[in-house]
C-alpha positions in Angstrom: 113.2 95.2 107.5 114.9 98.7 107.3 113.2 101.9 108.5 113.6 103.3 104.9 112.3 100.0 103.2 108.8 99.7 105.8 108.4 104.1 105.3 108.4 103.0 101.3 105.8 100.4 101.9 103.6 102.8 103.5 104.3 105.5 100.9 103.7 103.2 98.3 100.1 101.2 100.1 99.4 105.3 100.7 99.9 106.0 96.7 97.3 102.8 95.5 94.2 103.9 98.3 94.6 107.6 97.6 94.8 107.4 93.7 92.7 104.5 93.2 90.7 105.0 89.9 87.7 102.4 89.7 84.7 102.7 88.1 83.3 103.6 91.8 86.1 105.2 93.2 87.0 102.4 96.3 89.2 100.2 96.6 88.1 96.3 94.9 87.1 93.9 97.3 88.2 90.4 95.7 85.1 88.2 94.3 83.7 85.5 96.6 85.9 82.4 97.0 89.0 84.3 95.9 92.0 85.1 97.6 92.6 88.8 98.4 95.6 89.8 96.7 98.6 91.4 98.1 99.5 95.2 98.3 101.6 96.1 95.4 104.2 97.2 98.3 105.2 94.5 99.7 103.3 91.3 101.1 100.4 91.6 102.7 98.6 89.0 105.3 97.5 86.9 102.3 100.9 86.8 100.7 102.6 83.7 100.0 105.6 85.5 101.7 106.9 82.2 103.2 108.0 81.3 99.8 108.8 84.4 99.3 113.0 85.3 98.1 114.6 87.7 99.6 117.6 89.9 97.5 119.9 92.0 99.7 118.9 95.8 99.9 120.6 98.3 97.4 121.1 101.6 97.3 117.8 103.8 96.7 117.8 104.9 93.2 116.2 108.7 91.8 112.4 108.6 91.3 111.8 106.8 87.9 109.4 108.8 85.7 107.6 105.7 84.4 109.8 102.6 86.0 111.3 101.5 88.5 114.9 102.4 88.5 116.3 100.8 91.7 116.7 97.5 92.3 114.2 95.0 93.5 114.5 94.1 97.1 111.9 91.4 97.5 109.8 88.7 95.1 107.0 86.8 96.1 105.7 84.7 93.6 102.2 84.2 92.1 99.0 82.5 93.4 98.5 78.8 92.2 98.4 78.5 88.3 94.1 77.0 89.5 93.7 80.3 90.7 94.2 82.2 87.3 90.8 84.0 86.3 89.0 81.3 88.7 85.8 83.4 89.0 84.9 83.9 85.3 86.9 81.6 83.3 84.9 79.0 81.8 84.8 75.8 79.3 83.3 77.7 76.4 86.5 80.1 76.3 88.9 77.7 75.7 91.8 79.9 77.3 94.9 79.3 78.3 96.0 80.3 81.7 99.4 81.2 81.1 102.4 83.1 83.4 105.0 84.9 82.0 107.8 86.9 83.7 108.4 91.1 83.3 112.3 92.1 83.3 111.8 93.3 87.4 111.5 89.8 88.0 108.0 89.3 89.0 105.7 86.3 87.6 102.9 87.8 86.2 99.4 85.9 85.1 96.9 86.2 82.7 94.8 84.0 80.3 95.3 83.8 76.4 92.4 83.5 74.0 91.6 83.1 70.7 94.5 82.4 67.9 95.8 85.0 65.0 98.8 87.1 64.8 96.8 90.2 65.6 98.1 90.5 69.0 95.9 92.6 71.7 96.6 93.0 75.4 93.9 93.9 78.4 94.8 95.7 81.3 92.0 96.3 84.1 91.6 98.9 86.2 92.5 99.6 90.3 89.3 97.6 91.1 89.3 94.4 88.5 91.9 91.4 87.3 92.1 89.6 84.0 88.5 89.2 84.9 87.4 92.9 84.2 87.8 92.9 80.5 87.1 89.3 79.7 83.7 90.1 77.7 85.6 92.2 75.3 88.6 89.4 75.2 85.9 87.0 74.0 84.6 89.4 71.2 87.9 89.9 70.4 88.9 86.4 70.0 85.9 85.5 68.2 86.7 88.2 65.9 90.4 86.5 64.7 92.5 88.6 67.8 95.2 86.4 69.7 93.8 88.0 73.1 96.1 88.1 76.5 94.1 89.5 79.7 96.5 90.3 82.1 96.9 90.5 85.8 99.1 93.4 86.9 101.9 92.9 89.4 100.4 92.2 92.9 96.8 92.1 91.7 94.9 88.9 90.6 97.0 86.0 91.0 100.5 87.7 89.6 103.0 87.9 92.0 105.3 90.9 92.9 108.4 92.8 93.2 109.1 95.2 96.1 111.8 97.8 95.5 113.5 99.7 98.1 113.2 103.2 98.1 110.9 105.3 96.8 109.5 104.0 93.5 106.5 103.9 90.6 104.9 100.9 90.5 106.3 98.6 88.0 103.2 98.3 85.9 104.8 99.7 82.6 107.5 96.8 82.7 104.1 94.3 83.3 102.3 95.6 80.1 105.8 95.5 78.1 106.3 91.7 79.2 102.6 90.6 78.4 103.7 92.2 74.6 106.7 90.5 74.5 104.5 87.4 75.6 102.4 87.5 72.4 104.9 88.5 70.1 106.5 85.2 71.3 103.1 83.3 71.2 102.4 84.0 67.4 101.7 87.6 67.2 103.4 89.7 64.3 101.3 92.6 65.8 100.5 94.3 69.1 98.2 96.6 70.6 97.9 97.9 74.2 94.3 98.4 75.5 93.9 99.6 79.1 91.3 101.1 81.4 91.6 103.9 84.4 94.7 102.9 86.4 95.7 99.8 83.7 95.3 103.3 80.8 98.4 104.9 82.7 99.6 101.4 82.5 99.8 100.7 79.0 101.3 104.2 78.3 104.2 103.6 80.4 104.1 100.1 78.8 104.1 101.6 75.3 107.3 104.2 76.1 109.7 101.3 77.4 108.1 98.1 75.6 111.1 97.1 72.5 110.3 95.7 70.2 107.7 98.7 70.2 104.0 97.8 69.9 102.2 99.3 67.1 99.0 101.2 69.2 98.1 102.1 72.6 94.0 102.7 73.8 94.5 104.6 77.0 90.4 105.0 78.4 90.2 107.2 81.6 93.7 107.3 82.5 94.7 109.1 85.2 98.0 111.6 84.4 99.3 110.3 87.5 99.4 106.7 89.3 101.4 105.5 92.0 104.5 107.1 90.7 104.2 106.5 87.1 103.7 109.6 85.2 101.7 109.2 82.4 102.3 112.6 80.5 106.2 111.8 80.5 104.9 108.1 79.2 103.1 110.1 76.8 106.1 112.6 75.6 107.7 109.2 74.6 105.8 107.4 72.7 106.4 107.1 69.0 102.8 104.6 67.6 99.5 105.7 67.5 97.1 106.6 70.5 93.7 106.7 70.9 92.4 108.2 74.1 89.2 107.9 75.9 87.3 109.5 78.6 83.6 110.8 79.3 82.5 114.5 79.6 81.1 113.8 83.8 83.8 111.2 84.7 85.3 113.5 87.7 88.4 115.0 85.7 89.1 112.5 83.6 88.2 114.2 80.3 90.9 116.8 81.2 93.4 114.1 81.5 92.8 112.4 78.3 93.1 116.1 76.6 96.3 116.8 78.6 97.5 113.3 77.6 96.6 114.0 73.6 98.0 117.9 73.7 101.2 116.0 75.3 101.8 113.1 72.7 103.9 113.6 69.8 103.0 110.5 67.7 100.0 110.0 65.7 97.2 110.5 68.2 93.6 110.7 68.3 90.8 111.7 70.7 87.1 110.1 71.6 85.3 112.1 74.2 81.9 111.2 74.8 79.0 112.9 77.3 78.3 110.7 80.6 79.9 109.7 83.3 81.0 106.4 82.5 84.8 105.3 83.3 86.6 102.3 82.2 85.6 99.4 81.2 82.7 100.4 81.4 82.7 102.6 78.3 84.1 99.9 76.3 82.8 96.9 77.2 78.9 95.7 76.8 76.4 97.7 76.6 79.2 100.4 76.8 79.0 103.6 74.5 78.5 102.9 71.1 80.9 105.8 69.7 83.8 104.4 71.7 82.8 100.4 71.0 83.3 101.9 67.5 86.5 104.0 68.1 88.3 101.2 69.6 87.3 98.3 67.4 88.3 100.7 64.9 91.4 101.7 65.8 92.3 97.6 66.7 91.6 96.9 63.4 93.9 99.2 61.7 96.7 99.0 63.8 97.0 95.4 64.9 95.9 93.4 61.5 
């Protein structure tokens, strides 16, 4: 491995610990009886990085605002399909545990519920998988919603890209495949959900996804993750936006205002008092005002 491709690995492991954005702020330990997964980076101790397929270096690319712009350098692919949502899929939900592949080349995971052609996808935060949001994915599918939790790029069981140079993760090209997945699956529909680190996500998903999706809930998004800069996302995006954040959350209220003052499409705004981040505002017991606002705003723009 190159000097520049092992400083990038450290640059980019550096990036995910120092802007991690869970609900408590550390890094997630994986559940018990579950594989850790690997750094984002590159592979880690638990990679599968014997089956791993190496592609000859390229030439470093410019910083990508959102994207990656280089090419990638290194796949590993994803944990064993019994792996996928292992700790909190059960019977009674009936999903699908389905992989799908975003354009850098990475196989990503995730689990499909419900049926419809009111597409919505969930994307967790820097300390969850598919797992985090799978309450709400219920509700939603029990509700008529065709439902894909996701597992981002190197998180979960999805596998990974490694890119050399310096690069944002590739999250927004994860979030524009698991659209593409639906739409291909039955959906005539599609909206983004995602919390914390998976709300910069699903903007950067939104600005590059074509077709376009038709609504994006960004809930404590930081304006900046691992390279990807949400407020240049947010510049680009032409469908409606509904952001989230609570009053205490650290400065995450300031961020969903900068975000909202820095989209041009139809946008709206639900700020609530607390200090609740995430998920955590959404899902059970959750605020009522922003259960409301987001059921709300799936409603009108993915039916």
């Amino acid at each position: 491995m190159s000097h520049r491709l092992v400083a990038a690995c450290l640059a980019m492991t550096a990036a995910l610990v120092m802007t991690s954005c869970g609900s408590d702020g550390q890094q997630a330990q994986p559940p018990a009886g579950s594989t850790a997964p690997p750094s984002i980076s590159g592979p880690g101790p638990s990679s599968p990085s014997s089956a791993a397929a190496s592609i000859s270096p390229t030439t470093s690319q410019p910083l990508g605002p959102i994207t990656p712009s280089g090419r990638p350098t290194l796949t590993v692919p994803p944990s064993p399909p019994a792996s996928i949502g292992a700790v909190c899929l059960e019977p009674a939900d009936a999903a699908r545990k389905v992989t799908f592949r975003a354009s850098s080349g990475a196989t990503l995971t995730g689990a499909l519920l419900g049926r419809g052609r009111a597409g919505v996808v969930l994307v967790h935060q820097s300390d969850g998988d598919l797992c985090q949001w799978l309450p709400y994915a219920r509700d939603l599918a029990e509700t008529g919603y065709l439902v894909l939790t996701m597992d981002l790029e190197g998180r979960g069981s999805a596998g990974f890209v490694q890119y050399d140079g310096n690069q944002p993760v590739p999250y927004g090209l994860d979030v524009a495949a698991a659209a593409r997945y639906l739409r291909t699956h039955g959906a005539a529909k599609v909206v983004l959900v995602g919390a914390s680190m998976g709300g910069t996500a699903v903007l950067a998903g939104a600005a590059v996804a074509r077709p376009a999706v038709n609504g994006v809930v960004s809930v404590s998004a930081p304006a900046e993750y691992a390279g990807i800069d949400a407020r240049t996302a947010a510049t680009r995006l032409t469908v409606p936006v509904l952001y989230v954040a609570a009053t205490e959350d650290n400065d995450y209220e300031a961020m969903a205002r900068m975000l909202y003052a820095a989209t041009r499409s139809p946008r709206s705004l639900s700020i609530v008092p607390g200090s609740a981040h995430g998920v955590a505002l959404v899902d059970d017991p959750g605020d009522p005002k922003v259960r409301r606002d987001v059921d709300s705003f799936i409603a009108a723009h993915a039916r």
